[in-house]
C-alpha positions in Angstrom: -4.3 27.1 141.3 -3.0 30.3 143.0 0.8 29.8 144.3 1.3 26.8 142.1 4.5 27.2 139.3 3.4 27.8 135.6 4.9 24.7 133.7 7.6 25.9 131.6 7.1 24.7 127.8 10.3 24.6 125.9 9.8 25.5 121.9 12.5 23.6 120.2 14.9 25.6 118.4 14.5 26.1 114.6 18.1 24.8 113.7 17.6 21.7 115.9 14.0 21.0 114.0 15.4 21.4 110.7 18.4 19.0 111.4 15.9 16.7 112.7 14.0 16.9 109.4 17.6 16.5 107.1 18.1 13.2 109.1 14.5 11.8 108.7 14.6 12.4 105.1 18.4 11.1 104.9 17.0 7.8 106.5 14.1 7.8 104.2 16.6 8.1 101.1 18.9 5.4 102.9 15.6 2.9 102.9 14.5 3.7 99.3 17.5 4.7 97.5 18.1 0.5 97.0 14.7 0.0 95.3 15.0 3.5 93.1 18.1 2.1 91.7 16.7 -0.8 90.9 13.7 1.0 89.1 16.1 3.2 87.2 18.8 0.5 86.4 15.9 -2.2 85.2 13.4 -0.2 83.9 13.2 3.7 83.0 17.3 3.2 81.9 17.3 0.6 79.5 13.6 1.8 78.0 14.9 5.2 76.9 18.3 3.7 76.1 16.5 1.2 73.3 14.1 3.7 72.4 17.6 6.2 71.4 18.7 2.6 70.1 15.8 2.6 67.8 16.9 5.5 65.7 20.1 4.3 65.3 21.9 1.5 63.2 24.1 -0.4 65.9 25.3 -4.2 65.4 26.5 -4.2 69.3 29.7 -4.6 68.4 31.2 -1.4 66.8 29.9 2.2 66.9 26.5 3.5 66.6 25.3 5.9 63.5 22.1 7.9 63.8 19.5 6.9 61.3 16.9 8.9 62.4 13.1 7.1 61.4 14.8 5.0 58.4 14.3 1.8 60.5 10.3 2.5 61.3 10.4 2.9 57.5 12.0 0.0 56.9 9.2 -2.0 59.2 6.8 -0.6 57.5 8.1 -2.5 53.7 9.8 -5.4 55.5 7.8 -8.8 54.4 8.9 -10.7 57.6 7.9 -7.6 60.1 4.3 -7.9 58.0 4.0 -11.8 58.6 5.0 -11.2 62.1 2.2 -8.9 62.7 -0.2 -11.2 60.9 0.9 -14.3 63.2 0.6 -12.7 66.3 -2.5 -10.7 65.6 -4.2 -14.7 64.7 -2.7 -15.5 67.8 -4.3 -13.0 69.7 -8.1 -13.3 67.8 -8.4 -16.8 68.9 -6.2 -17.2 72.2 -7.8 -14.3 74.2 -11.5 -15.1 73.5 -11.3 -18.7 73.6 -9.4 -18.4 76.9 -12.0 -15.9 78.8 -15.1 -18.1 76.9 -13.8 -21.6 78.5 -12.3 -19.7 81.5 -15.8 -18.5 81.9 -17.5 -22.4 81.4 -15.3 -24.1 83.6 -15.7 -21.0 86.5 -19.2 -21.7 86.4 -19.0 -25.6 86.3 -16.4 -25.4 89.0 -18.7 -22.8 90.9 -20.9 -25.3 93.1 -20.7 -28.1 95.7 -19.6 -31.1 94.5 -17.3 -33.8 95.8 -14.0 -33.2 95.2 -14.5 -29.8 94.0 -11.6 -28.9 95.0 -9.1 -30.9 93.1 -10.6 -30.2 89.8 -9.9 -26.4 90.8 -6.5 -27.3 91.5 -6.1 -29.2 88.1 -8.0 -26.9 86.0 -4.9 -24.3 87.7 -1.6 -26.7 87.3 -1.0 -26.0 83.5 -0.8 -22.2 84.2 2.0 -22.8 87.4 4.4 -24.6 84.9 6.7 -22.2 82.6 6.5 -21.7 79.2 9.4 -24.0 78.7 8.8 -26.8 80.7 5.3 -26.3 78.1 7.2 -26.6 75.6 9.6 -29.1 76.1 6.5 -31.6 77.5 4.1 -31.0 74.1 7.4 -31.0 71.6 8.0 -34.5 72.8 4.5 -35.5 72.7 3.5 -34.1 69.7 6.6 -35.4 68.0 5.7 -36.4 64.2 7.6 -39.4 64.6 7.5 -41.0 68.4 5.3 -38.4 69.9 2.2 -39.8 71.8 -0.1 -37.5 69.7 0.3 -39.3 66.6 0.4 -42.7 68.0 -2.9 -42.4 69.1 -4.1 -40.9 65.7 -2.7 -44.4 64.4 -5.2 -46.5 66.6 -8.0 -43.9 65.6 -7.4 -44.6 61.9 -6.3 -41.0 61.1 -3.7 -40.2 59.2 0.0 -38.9 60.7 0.0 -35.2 61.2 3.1 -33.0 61.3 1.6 -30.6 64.3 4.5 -28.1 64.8 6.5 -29.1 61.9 3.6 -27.6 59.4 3.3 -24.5 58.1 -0.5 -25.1 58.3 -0.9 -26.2 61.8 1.6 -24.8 63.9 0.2 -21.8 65.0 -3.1 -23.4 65.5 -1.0 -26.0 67.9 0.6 -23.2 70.0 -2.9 -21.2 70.4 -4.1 -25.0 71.5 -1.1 -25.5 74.1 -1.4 -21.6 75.6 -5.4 -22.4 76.0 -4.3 -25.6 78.0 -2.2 -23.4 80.5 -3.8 -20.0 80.4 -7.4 -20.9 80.5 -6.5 -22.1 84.4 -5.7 -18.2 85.4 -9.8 -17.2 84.2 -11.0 -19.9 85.9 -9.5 -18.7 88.8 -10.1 -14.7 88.5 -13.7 -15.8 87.5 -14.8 -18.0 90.7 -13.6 -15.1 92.6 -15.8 -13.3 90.8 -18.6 -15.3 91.0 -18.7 -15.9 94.6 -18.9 -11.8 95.0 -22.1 -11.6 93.3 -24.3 -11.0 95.8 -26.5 -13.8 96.4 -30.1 -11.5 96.6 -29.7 -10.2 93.5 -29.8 -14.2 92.3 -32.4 -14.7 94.4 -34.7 -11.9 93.4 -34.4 -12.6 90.0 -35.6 -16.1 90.6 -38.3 -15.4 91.8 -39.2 -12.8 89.4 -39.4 -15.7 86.6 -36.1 -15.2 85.5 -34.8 -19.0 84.1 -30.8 -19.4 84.0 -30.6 -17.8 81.0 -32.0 -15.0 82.4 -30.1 -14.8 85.5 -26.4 -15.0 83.3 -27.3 -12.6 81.0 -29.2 -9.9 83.4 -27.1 -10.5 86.7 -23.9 -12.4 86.3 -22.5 -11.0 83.2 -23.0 -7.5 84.2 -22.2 -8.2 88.2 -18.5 -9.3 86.7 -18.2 -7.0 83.4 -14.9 -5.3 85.2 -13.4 -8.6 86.0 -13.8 -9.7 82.1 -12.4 -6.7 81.1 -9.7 -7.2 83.4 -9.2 -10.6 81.7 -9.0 -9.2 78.4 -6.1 -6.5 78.9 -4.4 -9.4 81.3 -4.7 -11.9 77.8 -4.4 -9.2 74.9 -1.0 -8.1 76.7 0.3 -12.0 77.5 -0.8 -12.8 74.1 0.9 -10.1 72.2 4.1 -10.8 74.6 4.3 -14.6 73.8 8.0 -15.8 73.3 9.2 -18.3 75.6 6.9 -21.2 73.9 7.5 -20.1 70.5 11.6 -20.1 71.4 11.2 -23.7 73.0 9.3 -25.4 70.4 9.0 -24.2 66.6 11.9 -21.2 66.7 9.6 -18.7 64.7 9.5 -21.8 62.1 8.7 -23.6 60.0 8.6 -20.7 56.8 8.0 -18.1 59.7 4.3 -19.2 60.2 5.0 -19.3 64.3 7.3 -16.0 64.4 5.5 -13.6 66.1 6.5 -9.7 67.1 8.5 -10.5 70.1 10.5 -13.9 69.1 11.0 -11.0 65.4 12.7 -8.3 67.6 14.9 -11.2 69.7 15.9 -12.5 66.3 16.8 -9.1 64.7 18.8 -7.6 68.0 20.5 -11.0 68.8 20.3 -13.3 66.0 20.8 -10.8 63.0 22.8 -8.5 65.1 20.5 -5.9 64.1 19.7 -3.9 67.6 18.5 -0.8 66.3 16.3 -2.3 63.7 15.1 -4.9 66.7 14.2 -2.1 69.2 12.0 -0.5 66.5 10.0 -3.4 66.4 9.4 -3.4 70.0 8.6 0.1 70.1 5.9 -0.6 67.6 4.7 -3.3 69.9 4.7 -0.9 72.5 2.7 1.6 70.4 0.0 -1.3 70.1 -0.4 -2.5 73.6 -0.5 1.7 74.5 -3.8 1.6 71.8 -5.0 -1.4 73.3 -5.0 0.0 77.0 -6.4 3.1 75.6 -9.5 1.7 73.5 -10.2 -0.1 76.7 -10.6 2.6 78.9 -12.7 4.6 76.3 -15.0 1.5 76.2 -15.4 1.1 79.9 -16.4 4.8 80.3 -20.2 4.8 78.8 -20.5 2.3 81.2 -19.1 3.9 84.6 -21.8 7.1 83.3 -24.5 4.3 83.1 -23.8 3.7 86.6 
C-alpha cells in the first residue's frame, strides 16, 4: 500500500554463510568421526593389512620377508589345505539344503492355527539363540562315547556303541546333524514371514481354478517366496563356509582332520603353527569363494527379474 515502508531484507554476508557451512560440516565430522574409526580400525585396516600379510612369510614374532605368491602356491599342493576344502565343501552340500528343505516343512506346518502354535515357533527358534559353544559343549557331553546320553540309549535299542565325534567316519556327519538342529530354527522363521505375505487371492483363485495343494506350492508359493529362498541360501552358503566356533568346541579339526574345515585351517596355521602369512592366504581364498558365490547368485537371479 501507498505510504507504507518497503521491508528491508538483509542478504547474509558470504563470509558469514561459509563459516556457517565449516561449522555444520565440523559437527557432522564430530558425530561421525567415532563410527569411521571404528570402520577403519575393525574392518578396511586389518583386511588390507592380512591381505599384504598374505604375500609375506611372518611367524608374528620376528620380521616379515616378502614372498610374493609362493604361499597361494603352496595352497594349491598342500594335502591338509585340499582336505580342508573337501570337508567344508561336504559341509556345505548337505547343511545348506537340508536346512532351507526342513526350514521350508516346518514353516509350512507351523503356518496355520493351531493351539499352542505359538510355543512350537518359539521352540523350533531356541537352538538358533544359543552360541555355537554353548552347542558344543551340550552335544560333546551328550554324545560322549563313553557316558554320553546318545549311546546310552543306543544300549536299550540294542545297537551297537558308536564313537560320534571321535570317528573319522562320522564326525562331520554329527556336526552337519548338530548345525541342522540350531540353524534350521532361523528358515523357519524367515519362511513364515514369507508365507504370511503371500497374498491370500492369489491362493484363493487358484483354488478355485482346480488347483489341489500340489498345485498351489508349486505355481503360487514357491515362486511368491523365490527371493526369500535365495536369501536363505547366500545367508547358509556364507554361515556354512564360515563355521568355526563348533568345530573349535567339540572335535578341534580332529580326529585325522576329517572335521577341519577352511576357517578352523587358517586359525590353526596363523595361531597354532605360527604361520600368519600362509594363514591369511587361506582366508583370502575363502574370500575368493564366497565373492564367486555372491556373484553366481546374482547372475541366476537376473533371467528371472527380466521374466518379470
Amino acid at each position: 500500500m501507498p505510504g507504507l515502508p518497503r521491508p528491508i531484507t538483509v542478504t547474509p554476508a558470504p563470509n558469514h554463510a561459509k563459516s556457517r557451512r565449516r561449522r555444520e560440516t565440523a559437527a557432522a565430522w564430530a558425530y561421525v568421526s567415532p563410527a569411521v574409526l571404528i570402520i577403519l580400525g575393525l574392518g578396511v585396516v586389518p583386511v588390507a593389512w592380512s591381505l599384504l600379510l598374505s604375500f609375506q612369510v611372518d611367524d608374528l614374532v620376528t620380521p616379515s620377508r616378502w614372498v610374493g605368491l609362493d604361499n597361494y602356491a603352496a595352497l594349491a599342493q598342500d594335502p591338509h589345505f585340499a582336505q580342508a576344502v573337501g570337508n567344508t565343501v561336504l559341509y556345505t552340500v548337505l547343511y545348506v539344503p537340508l536346512s532351507i528343505f526342513f526350514g521350508f516343512l516346518l514353516a509350512q506346518a507351523l503356518n496355520r492355527r493351531i493351539r499352542l502354535v505359538g510355543v512350537y515357533r518359539t521352540l523350533v527358534f531356541v537352538p538358533f539363540v544359543l552360541s555355537a559353544t554353548a552347542q558344543g559343549v551340550l552335544f560333546s557331553f551328550i554324545l560322549d562315547p563313553q557316558f554320553g546320553a546318545a549311546n546310552s540309549l543306543l544300549h536299550h535299542l540294542g545297537v551297537s556303541p558308536q564313537g560320534f565325534l571321535t570317528d573319522p567316519a562320522q564326525a562331520l556327519l554329527v556336526l552337519v546333524g548338530i548345525t541342522l538342529w540350531s540353524g534350521t530354527g532361523f528358515c523357519v522363521v524367515v519362511y513364515l514371514a514369507a508365507l504370511q505375505d503371500v497374498p491370500p487371492s492369489l491362493v484363493e483363485a487358484a483354488r478355485l481354478d482346480g488347483a489341489g495343494t500340489w498345485r498351489v506350492l508349486r505355481h503360487v508359493t514357491l515362486p511368491a517366496i523365490t527371493p526369500v529362498t535365495v536369501f536363505l541360501v547366500l545367508w547358509q552358503l556364507i554361515t556354512s563356509l564360515q563355521v568355526f566356533d563348533l568345530v573349535y568346541v567339540t572335535t578341534k579339526g580332529g580326529p585325522l582332520g576329517s572335521t577341519t574345515v577352511i576357517v578352523y585351517f587358517v586359525w590353526e596355521q596363523a595361531f597354532k603353527n605360527f604361520t600368519a602369512g600362509y594363514g591369511a592366504a587361506s582366508a583370502y581364498v575363502l574370500a575368493l569363494a564366497l565373492l564367486v558365490v555372491v556373484i553366481v547368485l546374482r547372475v541366476l537371479r537376473r533371467p528371472g527379474k527380466a521374466l518379470r
